[in-house]
Structure formats: structure tokens, C-alpha cells
TORSEBA-721716 format. One line per 4 residues: number of its first residue (from 0); their letters; for each residue z, x, y of N, C-alpha, C, O, CB. Coordinates in Angstrom, 1 decimal, always signed. Each point is the difference from the previous one (the first is absolute). Glycine has a CB too. Layout:
residues N
NUM	a	Z,X,Y,Z,X,Y,Z,X,Y,Z,X,Y,Z,X,Y  ...
end
This chain:
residues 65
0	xxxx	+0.0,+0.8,-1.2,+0.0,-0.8,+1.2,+0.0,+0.9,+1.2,+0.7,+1.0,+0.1,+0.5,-2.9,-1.3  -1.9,+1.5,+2.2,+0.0,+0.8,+1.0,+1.0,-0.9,+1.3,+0.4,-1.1,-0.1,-3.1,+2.2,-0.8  +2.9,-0.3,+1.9,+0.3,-0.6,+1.3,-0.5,-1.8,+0.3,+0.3,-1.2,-0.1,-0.7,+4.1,+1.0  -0.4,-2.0,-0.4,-1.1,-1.6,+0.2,-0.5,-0.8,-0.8,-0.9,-0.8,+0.3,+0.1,+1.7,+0.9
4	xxxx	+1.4,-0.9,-2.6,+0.0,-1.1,-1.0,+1.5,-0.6,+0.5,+0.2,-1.2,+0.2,-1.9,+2.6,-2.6  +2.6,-0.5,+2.6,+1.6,-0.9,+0.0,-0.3,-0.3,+1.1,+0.8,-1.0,+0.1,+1.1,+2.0,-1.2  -2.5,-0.9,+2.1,+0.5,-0.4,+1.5,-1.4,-1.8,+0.0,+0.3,-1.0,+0.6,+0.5,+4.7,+1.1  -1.4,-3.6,-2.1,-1.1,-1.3,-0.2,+0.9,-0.8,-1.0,-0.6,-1.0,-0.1,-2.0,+2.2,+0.4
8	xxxx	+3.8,-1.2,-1.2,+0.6,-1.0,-0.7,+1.6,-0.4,+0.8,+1.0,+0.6,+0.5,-2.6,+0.3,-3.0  +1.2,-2.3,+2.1,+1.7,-0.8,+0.3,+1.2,+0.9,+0.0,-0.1,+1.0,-0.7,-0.6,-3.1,-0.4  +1.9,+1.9,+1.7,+1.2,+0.3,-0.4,+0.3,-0.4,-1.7,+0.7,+0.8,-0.7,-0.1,-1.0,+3.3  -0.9,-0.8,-2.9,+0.2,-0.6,-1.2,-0.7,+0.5,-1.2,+0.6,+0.4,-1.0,-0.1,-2.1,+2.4
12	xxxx	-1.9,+1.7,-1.3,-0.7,+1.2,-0.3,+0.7,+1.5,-0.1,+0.3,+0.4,-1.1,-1.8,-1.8,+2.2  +1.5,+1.8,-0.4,+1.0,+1.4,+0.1,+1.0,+0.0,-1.1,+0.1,+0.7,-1.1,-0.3,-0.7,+3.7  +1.1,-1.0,-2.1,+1.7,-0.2,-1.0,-0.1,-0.3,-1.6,+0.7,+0.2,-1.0,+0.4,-1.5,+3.3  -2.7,+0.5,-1.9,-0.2,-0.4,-1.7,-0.5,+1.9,-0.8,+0.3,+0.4,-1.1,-1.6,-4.0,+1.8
16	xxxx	+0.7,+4.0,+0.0,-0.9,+1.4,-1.0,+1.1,+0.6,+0.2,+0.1,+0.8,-0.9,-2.7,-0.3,+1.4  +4.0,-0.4,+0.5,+0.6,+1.1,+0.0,+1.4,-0.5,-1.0,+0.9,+0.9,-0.1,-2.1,+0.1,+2.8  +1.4,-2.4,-3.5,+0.5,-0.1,-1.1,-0.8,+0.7,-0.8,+0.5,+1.0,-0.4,+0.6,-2.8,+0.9  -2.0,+1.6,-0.9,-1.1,-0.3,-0.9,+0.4,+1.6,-0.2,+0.6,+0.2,-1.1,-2.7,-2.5,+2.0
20	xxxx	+1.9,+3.7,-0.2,-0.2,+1.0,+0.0,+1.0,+0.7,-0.4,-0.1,+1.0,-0.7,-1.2,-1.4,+2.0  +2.5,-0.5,-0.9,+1.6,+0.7,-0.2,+0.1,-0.3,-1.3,+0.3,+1.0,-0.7,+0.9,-1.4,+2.8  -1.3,-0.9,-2.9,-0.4,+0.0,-1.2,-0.8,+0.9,-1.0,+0.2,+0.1,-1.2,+0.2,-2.0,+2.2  -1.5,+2.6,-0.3,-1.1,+1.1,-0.6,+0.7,+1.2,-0.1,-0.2,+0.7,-1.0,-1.9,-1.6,+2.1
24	xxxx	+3.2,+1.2,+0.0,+0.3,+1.2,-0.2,+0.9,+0.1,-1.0,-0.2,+0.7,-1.0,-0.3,-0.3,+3.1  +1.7,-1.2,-1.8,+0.7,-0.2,-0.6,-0.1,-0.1,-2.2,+0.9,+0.3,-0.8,-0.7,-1.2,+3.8  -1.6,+0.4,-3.2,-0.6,+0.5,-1.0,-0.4,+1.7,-0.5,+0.3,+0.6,-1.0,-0.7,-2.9,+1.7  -0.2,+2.5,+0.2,-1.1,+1.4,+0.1,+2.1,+1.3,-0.2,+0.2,+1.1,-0.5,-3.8,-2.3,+3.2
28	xxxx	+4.5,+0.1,-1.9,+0.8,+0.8,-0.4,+0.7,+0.8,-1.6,+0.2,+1.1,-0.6,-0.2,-2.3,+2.7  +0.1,-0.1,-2.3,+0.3,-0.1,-1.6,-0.9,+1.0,-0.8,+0.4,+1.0,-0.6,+0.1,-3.6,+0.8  -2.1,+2.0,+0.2,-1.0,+0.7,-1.0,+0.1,+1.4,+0.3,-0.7,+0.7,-0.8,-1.0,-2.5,+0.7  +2.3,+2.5,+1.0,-0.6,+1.3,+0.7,+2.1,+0.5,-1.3,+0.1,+0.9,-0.8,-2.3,-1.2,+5.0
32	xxxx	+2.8,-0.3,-3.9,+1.4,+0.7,-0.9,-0.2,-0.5,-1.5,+0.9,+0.1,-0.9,+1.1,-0.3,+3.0  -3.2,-0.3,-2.2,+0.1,+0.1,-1.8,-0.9,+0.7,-0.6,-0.1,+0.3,-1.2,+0.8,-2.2,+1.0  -1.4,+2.2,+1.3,-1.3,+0.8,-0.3,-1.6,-0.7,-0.5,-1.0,+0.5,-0.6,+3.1,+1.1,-0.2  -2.0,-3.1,+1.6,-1.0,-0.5,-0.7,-0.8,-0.3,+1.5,-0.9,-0.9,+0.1,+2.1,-0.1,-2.8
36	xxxx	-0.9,+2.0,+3.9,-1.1,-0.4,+1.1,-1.1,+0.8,-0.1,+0.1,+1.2,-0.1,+1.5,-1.8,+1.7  -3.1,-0.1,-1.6,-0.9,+1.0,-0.4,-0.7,+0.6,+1.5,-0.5,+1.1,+0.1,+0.1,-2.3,-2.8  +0.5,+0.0,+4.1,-0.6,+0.4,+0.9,+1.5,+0.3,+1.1,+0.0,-0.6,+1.1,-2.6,-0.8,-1.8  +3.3,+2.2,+0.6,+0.7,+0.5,+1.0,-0.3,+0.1,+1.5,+1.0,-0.2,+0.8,-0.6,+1.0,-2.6
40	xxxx	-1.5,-0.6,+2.2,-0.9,-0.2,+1.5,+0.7,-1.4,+0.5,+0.4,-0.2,+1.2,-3.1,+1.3,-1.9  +2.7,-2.2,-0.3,+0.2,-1.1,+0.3,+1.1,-0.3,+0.7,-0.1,-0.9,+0.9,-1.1,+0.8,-2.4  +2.5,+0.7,+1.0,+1.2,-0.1,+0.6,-0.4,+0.6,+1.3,-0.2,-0.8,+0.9,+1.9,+0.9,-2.9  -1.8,+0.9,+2.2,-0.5,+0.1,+1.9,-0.7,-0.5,+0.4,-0.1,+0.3,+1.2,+0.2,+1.2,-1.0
44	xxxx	-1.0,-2.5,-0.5,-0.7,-0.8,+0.7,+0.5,-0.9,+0.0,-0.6,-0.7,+0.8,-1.1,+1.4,-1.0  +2.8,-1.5,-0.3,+0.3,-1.8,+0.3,+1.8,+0.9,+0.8,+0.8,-0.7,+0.5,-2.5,-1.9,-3.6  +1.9,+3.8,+3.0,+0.8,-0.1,+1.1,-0.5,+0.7,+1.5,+0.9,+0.7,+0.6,+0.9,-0.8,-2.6  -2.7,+0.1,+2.3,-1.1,-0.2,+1.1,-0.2,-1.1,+0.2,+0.2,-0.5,+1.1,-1.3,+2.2,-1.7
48	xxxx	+0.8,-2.2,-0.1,-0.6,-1.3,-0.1,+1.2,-1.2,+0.6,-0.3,-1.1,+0.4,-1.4,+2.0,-2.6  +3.3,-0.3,+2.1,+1.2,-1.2,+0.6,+0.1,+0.8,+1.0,+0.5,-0.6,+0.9,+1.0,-0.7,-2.9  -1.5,+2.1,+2.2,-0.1,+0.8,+1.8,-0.7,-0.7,+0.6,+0.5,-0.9,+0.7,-0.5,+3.2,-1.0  -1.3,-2.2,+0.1,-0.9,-0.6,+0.7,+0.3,-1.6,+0.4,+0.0,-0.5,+1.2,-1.4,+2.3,-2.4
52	xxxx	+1.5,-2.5,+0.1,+0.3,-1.4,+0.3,+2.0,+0.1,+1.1,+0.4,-0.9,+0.7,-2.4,+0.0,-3.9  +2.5,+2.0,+2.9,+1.3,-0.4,+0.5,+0.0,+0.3,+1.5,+0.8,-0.3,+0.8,+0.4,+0.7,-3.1  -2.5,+0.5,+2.6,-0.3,+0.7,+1.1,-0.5,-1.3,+0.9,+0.6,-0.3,+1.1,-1.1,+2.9,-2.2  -0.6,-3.2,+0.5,-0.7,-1.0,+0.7,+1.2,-1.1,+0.3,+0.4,-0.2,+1.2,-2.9,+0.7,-2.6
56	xxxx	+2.8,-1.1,+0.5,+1.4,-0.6,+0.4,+0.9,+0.1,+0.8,+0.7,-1.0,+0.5,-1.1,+1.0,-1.9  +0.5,+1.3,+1.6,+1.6,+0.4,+0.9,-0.9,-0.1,+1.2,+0.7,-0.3,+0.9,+1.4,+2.2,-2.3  -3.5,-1.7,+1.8,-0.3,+0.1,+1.3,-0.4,-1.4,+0.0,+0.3,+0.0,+1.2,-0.9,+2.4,-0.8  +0.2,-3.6,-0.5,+0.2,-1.0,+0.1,+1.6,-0.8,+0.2,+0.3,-1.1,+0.6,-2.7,+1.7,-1.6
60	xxxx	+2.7,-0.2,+0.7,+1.8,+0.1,-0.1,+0.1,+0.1,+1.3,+0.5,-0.9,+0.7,+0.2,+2.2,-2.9  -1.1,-0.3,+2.6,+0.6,+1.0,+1.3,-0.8,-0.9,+1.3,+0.5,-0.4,+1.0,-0.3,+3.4,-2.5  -1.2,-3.1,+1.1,-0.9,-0.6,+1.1,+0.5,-1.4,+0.8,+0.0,-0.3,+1.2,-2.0,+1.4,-2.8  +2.6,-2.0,-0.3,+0.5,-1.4,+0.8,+1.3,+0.3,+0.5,+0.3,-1.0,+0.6,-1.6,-0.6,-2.1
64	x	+2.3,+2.5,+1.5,+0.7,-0.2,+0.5,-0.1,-0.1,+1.6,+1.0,-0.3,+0.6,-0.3,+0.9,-2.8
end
């Protein structure tokens, strides 16, 4: 996901991928301590991937206040 993919979707939007993600990692954790993660890259990219969405957020955040 890029910038300008998170900044073109809803807040809700946002909150929904950035469960969705926490759930992914939260997996990829498991798989990475049993030894059964085969794409490792991946864990750095979906925690990029909740920056990004938490980044877009906090500045919308920031904006309405």
C-alpha cells in the first residue's frame, strides 16, 4: 500500500485494514517462532503498512481538531 492509496480511503476504511493487518501480523508472528514463515519480507511490509495507515490517521486526527 502506498501513501496515496491510504490517504484516498475512509477513516473506516483505514480502521477496518488496520484490524485486518494487526490480525496478519499477529499471525506471521507465530509462523516466524515455529519456523513455518516462508516469506519473511512480509512481516516488514504489513508493519509499514500500520505506520502508514496510523500516520494517515493521526494527521487527519490532528487536522480536525
Amino acid at each position: 500500500m502506498k501513501v496515496v492509496d491510504a490517504r484516498a480511503k475512509t477513516d473506516d476504511e483505514l480502521a477496518e485494514q488496520l484490524d485486518g493487518l494487526g490480525r496478519e501480523i499477529f499471525n506471521l508472528r507465530f509462523q516466524r517462532a515455529n519456523g513455518q514463515l516462508e516469506n519473511t519480507a512480509r512481516v516488514r511490509q504489513v508493519r509499514r503498512d500500520i505506520a502508514r495507515i496510523k500516520t494517515v490517521l493521526g494527521e487527519r486526527h490532528r487536522k480536525a481538531s
